[in-house]
mmCIF file as Biopython writes it, N, C-alpha, C and O atoms, coordinates in Angstrom:
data_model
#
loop_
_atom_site.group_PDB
_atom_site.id
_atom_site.type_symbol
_atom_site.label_atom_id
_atom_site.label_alt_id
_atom_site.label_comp_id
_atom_site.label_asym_id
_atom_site.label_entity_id
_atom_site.label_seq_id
_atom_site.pdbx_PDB_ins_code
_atom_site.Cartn_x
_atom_site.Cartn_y
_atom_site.Cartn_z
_atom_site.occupancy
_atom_site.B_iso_or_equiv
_atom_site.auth_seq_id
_atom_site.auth_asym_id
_atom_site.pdbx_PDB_model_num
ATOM 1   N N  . UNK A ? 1  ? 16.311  -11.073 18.814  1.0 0.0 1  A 1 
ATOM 2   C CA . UNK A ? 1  ? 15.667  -10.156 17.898  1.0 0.0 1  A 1 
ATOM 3   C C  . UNK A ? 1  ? 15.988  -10.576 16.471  1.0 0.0 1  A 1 
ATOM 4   O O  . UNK A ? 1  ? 17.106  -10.942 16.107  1.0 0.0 1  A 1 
ATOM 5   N N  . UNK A ? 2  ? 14.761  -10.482 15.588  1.0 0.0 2  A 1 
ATOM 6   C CA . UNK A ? 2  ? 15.236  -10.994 14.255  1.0 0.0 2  A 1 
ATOM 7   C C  . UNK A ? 2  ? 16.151  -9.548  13.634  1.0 0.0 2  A 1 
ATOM 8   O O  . UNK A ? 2  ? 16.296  -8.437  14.143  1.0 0.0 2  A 1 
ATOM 9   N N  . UNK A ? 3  ? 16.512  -9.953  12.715  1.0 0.0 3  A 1 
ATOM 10  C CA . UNK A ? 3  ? 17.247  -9.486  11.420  1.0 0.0 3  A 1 
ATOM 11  C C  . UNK A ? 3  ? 15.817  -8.220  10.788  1.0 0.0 3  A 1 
ATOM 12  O O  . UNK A ? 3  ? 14.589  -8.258  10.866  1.0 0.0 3  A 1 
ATOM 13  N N  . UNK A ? 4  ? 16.639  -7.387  10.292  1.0 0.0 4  A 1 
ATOM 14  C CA . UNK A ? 4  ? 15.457  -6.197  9.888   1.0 0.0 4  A 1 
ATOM 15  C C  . UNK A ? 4  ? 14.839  -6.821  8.427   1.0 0.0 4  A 1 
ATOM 16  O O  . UNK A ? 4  ? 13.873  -6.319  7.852   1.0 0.0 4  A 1 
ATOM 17  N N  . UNK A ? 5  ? 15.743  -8.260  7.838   1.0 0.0 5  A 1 
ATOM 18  C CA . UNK A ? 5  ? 14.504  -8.500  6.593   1.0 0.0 5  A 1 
ATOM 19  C C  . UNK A ? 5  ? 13.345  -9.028  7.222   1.0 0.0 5  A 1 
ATOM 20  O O  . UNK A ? 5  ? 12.223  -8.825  6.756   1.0 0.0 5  A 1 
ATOM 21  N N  . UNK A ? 6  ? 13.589  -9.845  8.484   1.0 0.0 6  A 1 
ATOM 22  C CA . UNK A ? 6  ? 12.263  -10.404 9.317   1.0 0.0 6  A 1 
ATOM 23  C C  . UNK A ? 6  ? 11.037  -9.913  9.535   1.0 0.0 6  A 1 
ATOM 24  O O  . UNK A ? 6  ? 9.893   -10.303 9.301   1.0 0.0 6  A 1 
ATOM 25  N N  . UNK A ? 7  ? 11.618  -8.790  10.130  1.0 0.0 7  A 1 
ATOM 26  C CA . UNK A ? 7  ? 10.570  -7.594  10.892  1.0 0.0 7  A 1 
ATOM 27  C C  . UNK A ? 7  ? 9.438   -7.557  9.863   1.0 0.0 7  A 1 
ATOM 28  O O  . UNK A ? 7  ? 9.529   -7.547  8.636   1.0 0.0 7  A 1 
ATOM 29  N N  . UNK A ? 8  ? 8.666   -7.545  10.417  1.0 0.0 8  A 1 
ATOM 30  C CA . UNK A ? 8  ? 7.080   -7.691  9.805   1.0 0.0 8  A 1 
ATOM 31  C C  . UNK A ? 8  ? 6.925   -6.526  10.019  1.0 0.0 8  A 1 
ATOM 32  O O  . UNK A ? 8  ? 7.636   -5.972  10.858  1.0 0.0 8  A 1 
ATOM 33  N N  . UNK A ? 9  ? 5.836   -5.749  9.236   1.0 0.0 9  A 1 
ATOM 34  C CA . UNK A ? 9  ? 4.971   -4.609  9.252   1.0 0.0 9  A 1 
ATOM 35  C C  . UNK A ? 9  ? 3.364   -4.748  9.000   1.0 0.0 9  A 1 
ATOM 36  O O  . UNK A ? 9  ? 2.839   -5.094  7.942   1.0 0.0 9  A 1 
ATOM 37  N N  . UNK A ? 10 ? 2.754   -4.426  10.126  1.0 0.0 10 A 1 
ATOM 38  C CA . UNK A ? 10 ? 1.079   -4.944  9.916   1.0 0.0 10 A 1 
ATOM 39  C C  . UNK A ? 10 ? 0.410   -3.891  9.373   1.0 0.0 10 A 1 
ATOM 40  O O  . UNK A ? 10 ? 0.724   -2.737  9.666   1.0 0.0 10 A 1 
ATOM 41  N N  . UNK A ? 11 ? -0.411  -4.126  8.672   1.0 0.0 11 A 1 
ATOM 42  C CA . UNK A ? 11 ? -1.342  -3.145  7.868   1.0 0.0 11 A 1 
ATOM 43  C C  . UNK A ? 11 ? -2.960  -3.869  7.982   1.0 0.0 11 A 1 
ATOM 44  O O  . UNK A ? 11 ? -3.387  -5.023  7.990   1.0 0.0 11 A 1 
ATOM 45  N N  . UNK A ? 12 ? -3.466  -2.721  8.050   1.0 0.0 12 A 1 
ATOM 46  C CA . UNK A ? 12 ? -4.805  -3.025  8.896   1.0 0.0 12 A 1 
ATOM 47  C C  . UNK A ? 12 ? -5.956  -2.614  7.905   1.0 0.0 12 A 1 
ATOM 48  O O  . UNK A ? 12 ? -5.734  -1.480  7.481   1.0 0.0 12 A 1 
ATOM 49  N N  . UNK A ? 13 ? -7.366  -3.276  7.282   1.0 0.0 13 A 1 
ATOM 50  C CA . UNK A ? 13 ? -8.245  -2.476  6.537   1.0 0.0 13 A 1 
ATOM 51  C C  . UNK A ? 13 ? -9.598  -2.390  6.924   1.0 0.0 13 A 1 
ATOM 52  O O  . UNK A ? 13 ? -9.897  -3.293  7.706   1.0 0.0 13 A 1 
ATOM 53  N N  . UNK A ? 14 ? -10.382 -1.735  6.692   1.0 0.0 14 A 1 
ATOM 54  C CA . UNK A ? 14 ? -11.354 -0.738  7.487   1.0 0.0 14 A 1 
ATOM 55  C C  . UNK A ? 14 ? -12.564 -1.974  8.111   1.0 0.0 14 A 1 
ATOM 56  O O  . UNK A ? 14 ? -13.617 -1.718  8.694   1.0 0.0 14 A 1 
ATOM 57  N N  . UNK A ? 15 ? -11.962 -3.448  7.739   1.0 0.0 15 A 1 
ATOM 58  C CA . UNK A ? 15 ? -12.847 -4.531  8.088   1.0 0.0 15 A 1 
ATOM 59  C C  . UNK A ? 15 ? -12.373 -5.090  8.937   1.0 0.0 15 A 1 
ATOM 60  O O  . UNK A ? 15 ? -12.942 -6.090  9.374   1.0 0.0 15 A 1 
ATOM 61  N N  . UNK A ? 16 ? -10.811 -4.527  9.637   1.0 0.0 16 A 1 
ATOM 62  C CA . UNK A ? 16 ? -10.036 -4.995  11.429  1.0 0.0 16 A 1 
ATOM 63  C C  . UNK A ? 16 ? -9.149  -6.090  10.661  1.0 0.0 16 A 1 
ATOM 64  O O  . UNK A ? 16 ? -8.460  -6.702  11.476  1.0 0.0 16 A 1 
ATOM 65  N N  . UNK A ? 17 ? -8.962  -6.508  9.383   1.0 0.0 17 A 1 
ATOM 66  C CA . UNK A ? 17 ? -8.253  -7.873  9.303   1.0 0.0 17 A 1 
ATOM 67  C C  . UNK A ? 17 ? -6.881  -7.006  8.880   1.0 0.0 17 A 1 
ATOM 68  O O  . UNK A ? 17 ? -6.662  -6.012  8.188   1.0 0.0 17 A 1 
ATOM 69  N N  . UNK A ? 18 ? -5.980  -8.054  9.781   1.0 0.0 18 A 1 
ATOM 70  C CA . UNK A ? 18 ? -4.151  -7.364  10.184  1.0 0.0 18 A 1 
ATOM 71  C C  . UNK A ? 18 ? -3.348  -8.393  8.899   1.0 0.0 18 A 1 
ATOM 72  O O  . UNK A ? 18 ? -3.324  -9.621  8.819   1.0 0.0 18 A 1 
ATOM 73  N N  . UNK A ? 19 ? -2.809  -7.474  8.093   1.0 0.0 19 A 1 
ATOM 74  C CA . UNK A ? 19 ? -1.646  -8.261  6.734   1.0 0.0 19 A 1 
ATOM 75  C C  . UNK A ? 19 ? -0.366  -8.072  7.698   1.0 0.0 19 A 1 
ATOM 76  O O  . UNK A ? 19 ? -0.046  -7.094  8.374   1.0 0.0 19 A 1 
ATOM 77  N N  . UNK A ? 20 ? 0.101   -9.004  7.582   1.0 0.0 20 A 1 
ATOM 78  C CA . UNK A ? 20 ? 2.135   -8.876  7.746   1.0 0.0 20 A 1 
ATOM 79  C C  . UNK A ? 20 ? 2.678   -8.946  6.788   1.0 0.0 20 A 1 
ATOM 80  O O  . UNK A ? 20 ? 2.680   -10.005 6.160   1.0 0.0 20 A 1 
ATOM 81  N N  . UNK A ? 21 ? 3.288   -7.910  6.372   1.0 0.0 21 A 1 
ATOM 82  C CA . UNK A ? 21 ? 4.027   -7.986  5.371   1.0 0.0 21 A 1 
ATOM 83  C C  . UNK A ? 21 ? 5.992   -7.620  5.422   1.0 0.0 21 A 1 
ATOM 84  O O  . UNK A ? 21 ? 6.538   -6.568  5.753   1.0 0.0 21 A 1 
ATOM 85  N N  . UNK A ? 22 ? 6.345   -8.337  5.170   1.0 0.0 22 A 1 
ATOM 86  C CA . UNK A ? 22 ? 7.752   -8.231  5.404   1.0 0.0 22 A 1 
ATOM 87  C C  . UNK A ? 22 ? 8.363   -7.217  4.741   1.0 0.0 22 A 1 
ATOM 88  O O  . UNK A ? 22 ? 7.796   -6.657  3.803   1.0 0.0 22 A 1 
ATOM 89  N N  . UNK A ? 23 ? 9.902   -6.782  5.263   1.0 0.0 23 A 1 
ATOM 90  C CA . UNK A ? 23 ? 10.745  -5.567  3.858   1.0 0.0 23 A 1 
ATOM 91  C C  . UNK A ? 23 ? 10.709  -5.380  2.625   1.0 0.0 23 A 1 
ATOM 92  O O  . UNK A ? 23 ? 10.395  -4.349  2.031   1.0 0.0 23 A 1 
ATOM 93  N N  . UNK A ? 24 ? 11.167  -6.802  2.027   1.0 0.0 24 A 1 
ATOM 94  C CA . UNK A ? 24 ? 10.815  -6.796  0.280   1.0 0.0 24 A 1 
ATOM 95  C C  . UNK A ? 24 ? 9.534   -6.856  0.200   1.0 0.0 24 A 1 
ATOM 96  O O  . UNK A ? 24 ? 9.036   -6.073  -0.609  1.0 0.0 24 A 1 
ATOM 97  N N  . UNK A ? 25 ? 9.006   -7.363  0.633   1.0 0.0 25 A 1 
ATOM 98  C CA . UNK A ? 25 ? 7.112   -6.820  0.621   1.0 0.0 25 A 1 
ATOM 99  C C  . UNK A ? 25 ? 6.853   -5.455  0.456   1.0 0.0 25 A 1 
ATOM 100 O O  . UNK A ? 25 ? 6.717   -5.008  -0.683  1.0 0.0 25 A 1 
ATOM 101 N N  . UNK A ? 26 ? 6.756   -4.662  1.535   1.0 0.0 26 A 1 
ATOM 102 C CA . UNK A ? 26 ? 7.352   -3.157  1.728   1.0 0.0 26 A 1 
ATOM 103 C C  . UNK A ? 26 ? 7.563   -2.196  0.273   1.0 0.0 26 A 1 
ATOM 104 O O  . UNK A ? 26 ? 6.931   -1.316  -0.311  1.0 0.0 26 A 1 
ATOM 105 N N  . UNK A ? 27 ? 8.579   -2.786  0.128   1.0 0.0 27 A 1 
ATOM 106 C CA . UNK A ? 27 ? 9.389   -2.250  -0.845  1.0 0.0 27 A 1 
ATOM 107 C C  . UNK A ? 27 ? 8.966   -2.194  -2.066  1.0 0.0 27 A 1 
ATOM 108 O O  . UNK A ? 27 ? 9.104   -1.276  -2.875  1.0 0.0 27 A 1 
ATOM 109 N N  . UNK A ? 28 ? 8.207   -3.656  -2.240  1.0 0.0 28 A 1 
ATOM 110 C CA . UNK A ? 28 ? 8.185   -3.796  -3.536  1.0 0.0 28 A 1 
ATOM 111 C C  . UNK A ? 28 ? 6.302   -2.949  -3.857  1.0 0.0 28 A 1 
ATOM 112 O O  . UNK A ? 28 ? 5.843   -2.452  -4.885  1.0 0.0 28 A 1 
ATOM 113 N N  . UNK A ? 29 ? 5.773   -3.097  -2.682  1.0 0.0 29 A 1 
ATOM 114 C CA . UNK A ? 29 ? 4.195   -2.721  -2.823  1.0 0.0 29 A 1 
ATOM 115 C C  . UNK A ? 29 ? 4.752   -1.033  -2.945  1.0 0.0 29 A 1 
ATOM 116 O O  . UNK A ? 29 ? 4.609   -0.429  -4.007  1.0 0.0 29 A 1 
ATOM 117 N N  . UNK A ? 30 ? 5.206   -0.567  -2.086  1.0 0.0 30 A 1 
ATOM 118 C CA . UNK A ? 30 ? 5.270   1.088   -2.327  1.0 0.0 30 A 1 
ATOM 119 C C  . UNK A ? 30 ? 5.827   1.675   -3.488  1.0 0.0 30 A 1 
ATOM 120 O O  . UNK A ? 30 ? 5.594   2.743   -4.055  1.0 0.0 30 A 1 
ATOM 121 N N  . UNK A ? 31 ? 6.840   0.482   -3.787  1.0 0.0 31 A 1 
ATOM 122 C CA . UNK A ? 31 ? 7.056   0.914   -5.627  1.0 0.0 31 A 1 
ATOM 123 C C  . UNK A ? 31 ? 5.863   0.941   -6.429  1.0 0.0 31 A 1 
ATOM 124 O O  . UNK A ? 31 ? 5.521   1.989   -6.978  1.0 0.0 31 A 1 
ATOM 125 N N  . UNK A ? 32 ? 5.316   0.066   -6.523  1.0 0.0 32 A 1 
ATOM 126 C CA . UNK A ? 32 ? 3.487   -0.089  -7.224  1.0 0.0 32 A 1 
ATOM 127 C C  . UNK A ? 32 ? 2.747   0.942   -7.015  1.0 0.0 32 A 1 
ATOM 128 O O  . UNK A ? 32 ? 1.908   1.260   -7.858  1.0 0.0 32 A 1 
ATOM 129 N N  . UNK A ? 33 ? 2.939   1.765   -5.689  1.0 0.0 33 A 1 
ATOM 130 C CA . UNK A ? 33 ? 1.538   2.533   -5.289  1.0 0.0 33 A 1 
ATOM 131 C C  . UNK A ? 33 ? 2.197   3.477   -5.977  1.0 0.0 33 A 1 
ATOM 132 O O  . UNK A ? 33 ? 1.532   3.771   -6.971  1.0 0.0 33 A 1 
ATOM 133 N N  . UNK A ? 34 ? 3.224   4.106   -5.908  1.0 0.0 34 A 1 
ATOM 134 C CA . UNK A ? 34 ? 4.039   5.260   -6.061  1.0 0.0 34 A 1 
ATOM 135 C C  . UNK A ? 34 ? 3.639   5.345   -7.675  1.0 0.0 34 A 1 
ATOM 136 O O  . UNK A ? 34 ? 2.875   6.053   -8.331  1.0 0.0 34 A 1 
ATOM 137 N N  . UNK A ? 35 ? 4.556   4.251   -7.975  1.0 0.0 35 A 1 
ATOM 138 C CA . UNK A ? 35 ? 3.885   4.496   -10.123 1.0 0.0 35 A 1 
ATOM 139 C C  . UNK A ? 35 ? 2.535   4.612   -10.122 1.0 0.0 35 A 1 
ATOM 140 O O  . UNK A ? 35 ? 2.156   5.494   -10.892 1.0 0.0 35 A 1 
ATOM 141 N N  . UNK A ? 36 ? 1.529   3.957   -9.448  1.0 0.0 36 A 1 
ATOM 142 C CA . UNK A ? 36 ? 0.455   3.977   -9.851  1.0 0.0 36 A 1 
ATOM 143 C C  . UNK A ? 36 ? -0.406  5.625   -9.644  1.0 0.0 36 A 1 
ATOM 144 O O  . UNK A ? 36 ? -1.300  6.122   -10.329 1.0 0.0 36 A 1 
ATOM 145 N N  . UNK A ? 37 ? 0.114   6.010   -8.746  1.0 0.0 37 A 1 
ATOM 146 C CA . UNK A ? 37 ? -0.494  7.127   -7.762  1.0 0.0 37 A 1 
ATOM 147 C C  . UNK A ? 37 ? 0.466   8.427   -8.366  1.0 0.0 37 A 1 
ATOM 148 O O  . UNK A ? 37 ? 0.339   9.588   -7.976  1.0 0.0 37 A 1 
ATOM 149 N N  . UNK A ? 38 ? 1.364   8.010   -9.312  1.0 0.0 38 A 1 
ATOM 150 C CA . UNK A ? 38 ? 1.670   9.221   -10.342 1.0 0.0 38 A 1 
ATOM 151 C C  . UNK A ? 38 ? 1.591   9.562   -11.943 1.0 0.0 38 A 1 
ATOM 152 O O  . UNK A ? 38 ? 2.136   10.255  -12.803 1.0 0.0 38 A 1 
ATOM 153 N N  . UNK A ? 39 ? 0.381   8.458   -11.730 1.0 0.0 39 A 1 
ATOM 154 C CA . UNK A ? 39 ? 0.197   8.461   -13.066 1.0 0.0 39 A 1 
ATOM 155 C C  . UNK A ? 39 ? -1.117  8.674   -13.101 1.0 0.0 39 A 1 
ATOM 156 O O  . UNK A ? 39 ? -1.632  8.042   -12.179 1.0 0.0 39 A 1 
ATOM 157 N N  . UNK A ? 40 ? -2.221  9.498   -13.971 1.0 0.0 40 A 1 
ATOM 158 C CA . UNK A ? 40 ? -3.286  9.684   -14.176 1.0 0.0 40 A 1 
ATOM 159 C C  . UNK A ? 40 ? -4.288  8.347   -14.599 1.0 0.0 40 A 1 
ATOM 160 O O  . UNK A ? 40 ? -5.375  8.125   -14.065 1.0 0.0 40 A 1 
ATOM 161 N N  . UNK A ? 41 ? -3.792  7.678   -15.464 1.0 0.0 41 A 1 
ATOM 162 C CA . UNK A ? 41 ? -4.357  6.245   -16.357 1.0 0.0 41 A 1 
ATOM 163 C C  . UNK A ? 41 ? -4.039  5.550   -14.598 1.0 0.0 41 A 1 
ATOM 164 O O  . UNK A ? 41 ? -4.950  4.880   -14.112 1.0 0.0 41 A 1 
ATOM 165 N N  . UNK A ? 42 ? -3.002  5.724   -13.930 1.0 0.0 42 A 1 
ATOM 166 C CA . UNK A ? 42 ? -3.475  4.551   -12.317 1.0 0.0 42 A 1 
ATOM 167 C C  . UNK A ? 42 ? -4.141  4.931   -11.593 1.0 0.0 42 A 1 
ATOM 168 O O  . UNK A ? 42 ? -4.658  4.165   -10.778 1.0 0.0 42 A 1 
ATOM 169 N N  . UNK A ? 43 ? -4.476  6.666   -11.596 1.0 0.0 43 A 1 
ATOM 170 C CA . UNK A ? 43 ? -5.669  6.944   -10.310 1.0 0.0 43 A 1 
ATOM 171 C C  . UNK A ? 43 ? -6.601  6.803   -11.100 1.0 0.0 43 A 1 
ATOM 172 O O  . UNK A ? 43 ? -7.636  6.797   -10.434 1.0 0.0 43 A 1 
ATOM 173 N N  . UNK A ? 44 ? -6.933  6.620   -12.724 1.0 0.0 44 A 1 
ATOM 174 C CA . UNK A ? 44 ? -8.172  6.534   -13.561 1.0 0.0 44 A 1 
ATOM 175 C C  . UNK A ? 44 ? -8.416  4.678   -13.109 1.0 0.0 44 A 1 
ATOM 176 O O  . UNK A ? 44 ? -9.562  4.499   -12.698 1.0 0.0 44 A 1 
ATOM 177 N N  . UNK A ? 45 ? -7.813  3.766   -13.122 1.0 0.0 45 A 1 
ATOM 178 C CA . UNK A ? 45 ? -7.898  2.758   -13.346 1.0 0.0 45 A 1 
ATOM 179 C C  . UNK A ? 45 ? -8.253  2.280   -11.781 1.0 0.0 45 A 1 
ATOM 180 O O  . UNK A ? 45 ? -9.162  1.452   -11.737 1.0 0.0 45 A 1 
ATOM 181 N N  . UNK A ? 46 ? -7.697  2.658   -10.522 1.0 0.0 46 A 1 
ATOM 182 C CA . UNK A ? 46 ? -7.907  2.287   -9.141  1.0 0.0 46 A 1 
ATOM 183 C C  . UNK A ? 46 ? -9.763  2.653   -8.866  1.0 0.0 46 A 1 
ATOM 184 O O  . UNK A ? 46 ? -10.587 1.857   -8.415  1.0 0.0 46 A 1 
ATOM 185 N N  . UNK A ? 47 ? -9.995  3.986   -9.272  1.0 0.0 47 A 1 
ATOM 186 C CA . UNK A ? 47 ? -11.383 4.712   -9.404  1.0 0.0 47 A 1 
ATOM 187 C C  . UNK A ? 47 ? -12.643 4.047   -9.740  1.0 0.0 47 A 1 
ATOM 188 O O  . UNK A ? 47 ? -13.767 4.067   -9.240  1.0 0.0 47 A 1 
ATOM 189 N N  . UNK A ? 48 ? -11.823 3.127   -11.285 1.0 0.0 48 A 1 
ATOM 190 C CA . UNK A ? 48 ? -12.840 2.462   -12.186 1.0 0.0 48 A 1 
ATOM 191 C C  . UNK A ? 48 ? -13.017 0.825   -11.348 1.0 0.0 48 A 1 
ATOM 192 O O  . UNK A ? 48 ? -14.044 0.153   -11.246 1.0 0.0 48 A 1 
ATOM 193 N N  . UNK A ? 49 ? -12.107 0.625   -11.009 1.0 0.0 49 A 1 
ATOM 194 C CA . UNK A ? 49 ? -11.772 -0.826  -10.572 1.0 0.0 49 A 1 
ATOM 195 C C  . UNK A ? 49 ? -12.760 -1.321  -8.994  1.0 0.0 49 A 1 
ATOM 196 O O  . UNK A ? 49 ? -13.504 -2.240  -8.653  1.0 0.0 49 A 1 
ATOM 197 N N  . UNK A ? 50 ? -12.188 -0.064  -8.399  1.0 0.0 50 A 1 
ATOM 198 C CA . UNK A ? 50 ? -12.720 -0.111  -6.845  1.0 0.0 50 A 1 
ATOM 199 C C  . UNK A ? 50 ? -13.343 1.032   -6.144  1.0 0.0 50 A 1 
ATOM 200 O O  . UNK A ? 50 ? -13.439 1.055   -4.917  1.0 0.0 50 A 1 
ATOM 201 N N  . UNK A ? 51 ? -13.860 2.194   -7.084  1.0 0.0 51 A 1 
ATOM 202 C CA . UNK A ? 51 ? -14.983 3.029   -6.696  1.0 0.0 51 A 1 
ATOM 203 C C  . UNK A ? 51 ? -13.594 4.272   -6.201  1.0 0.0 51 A 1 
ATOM 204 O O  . UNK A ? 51 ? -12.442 3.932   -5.931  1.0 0.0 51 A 1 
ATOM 205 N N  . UNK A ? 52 ? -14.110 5.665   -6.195  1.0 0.0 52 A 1 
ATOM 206 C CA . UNK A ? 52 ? -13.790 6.509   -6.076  1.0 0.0 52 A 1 
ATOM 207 C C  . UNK A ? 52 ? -13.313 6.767   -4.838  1.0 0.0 52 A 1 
ATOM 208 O O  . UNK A ? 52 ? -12.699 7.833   -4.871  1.0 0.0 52 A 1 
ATOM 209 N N  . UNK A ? 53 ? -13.313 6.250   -3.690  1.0 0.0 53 A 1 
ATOM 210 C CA . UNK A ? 53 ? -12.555 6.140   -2.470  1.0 0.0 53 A 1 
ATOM 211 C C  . UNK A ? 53 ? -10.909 5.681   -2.394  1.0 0.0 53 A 1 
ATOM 212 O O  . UNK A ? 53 ? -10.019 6.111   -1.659  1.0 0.0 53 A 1 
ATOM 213 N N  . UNK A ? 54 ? -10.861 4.352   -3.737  1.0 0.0 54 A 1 
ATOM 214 C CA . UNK A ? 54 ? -9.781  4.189   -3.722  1.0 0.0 54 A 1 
ATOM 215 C C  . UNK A ? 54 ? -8.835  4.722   -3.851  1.0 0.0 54 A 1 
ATOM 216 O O  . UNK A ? 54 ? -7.892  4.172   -3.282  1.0 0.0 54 A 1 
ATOM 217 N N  . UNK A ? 55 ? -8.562  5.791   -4.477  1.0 0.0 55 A 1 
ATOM 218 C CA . UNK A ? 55 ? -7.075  6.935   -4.687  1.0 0.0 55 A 1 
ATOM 219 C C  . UNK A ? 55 ? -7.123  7.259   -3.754  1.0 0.0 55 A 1 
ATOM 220 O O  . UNK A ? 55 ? -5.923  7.331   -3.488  1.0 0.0 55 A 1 
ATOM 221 N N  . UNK A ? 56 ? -7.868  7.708   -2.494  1.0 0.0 56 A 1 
ATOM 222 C CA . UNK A ? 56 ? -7.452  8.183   -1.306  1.0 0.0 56 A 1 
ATOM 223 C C  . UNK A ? 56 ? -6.739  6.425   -0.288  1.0 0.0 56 A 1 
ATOM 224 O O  . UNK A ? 56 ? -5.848  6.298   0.552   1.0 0.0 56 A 1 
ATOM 225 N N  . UNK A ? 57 ? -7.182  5.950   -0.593  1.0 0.0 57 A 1 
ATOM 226 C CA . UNK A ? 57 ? -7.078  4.550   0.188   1.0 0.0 57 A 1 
ATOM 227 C C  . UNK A ? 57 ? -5.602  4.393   -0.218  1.0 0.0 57 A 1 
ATOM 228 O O  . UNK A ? 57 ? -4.787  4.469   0.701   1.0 0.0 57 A 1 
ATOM 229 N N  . UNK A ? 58 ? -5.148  4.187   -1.456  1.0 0.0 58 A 1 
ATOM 230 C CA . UNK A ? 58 ? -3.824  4.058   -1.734  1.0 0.0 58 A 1 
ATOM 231 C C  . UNK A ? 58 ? -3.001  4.960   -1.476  1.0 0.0 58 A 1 
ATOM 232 O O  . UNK A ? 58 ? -1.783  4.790   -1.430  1.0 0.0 58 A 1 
ATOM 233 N N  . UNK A ? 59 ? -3.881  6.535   -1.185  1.0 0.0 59 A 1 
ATOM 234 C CA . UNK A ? 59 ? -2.553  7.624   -0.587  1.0 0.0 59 A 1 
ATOM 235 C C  . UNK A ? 59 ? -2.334  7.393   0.620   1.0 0.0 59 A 1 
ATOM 236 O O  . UNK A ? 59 ? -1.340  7.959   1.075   1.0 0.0 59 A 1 
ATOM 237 N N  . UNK A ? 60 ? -2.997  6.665   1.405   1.0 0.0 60 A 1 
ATOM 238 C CA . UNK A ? 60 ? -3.156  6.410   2.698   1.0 0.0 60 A 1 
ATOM 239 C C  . UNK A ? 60 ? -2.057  5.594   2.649   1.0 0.0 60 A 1 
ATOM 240 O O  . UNK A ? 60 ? -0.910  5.967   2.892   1.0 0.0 60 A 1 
ATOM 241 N N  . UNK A ? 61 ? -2.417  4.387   2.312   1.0 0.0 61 A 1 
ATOM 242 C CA . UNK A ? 61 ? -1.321  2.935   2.456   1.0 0.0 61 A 1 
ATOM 243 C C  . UNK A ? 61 ? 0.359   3.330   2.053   1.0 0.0 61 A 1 
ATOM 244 O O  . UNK A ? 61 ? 1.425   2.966   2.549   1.0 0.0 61 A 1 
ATOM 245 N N  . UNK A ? 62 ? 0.001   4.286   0.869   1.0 0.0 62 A 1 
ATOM 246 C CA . UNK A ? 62 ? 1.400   4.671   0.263   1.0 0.0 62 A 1 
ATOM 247 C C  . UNK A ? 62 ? 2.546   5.475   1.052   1.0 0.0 62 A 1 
ATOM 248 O O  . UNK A ? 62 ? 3.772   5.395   1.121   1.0 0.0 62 A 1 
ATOM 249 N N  . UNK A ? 63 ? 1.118   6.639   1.854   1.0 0.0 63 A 1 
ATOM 250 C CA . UNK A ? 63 ? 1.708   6.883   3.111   1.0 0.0 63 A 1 
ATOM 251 C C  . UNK A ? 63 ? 2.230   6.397   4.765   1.0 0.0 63 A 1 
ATOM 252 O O  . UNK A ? 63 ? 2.905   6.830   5.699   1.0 0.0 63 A 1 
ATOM 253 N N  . UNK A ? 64 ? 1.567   5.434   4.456   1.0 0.0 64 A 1 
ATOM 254 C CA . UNK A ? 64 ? 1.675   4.509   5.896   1.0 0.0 64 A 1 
ATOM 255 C C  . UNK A ? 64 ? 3.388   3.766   5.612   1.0 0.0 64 A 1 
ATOM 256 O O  . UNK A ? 64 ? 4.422   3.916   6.263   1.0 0.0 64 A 1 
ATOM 257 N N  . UNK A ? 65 ? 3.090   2.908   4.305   1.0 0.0 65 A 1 
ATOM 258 C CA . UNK A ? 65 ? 4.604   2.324   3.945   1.0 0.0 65 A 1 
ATOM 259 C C  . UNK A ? 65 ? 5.832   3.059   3.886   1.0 0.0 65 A 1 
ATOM 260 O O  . UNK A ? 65 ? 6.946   2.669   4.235   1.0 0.0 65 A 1 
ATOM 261 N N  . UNK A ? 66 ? 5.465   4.295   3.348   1.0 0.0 66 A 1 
ATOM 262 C CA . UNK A ? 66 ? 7.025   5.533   3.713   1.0 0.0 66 A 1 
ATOM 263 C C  . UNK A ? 66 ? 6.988   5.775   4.872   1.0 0.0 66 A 1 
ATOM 264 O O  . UNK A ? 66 ? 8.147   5.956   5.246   1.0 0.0 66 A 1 
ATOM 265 N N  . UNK A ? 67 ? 5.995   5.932   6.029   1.0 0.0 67 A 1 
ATOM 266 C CA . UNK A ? 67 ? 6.432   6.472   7.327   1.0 0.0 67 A 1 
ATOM 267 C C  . UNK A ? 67 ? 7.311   5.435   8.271   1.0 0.0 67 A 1 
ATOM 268 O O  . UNK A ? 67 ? 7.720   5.800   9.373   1.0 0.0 67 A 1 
#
């Protein structure tokens, strides 16, 4: 069995294609969503960038990475 920095975590998007992303991966993306997703100017900027679905898409992912 690997080591828990090994352990991969797959994340999946609504087109079936599977990311592995490792711990410091993890870690470092849910720090990003978290600032971004508490700040008004980052749910203004995710909205403008990638259409109005996205703030839910990142509460999703943001939630998937804490569970």
């Amino acid at each position: 069995m690997g080591t828990e920095e090994e352990i991969q975590f797959g994340l999946s998007d609504k087109t079936g294609a599977l990311m592995m992303i490792n711990k410091k991966e993890r870690q470092i993306l849910r720090e990003i969503l978290s600032m971004t997703m508490n700040s008004k100017g980052g749910k203004g900027y995710l909205t403008r960038k990638f259409g109005p679905e996205a703030v839910e898409i990142a509460e999703n992912l943001l939630e998937a990475l804490e569970g």
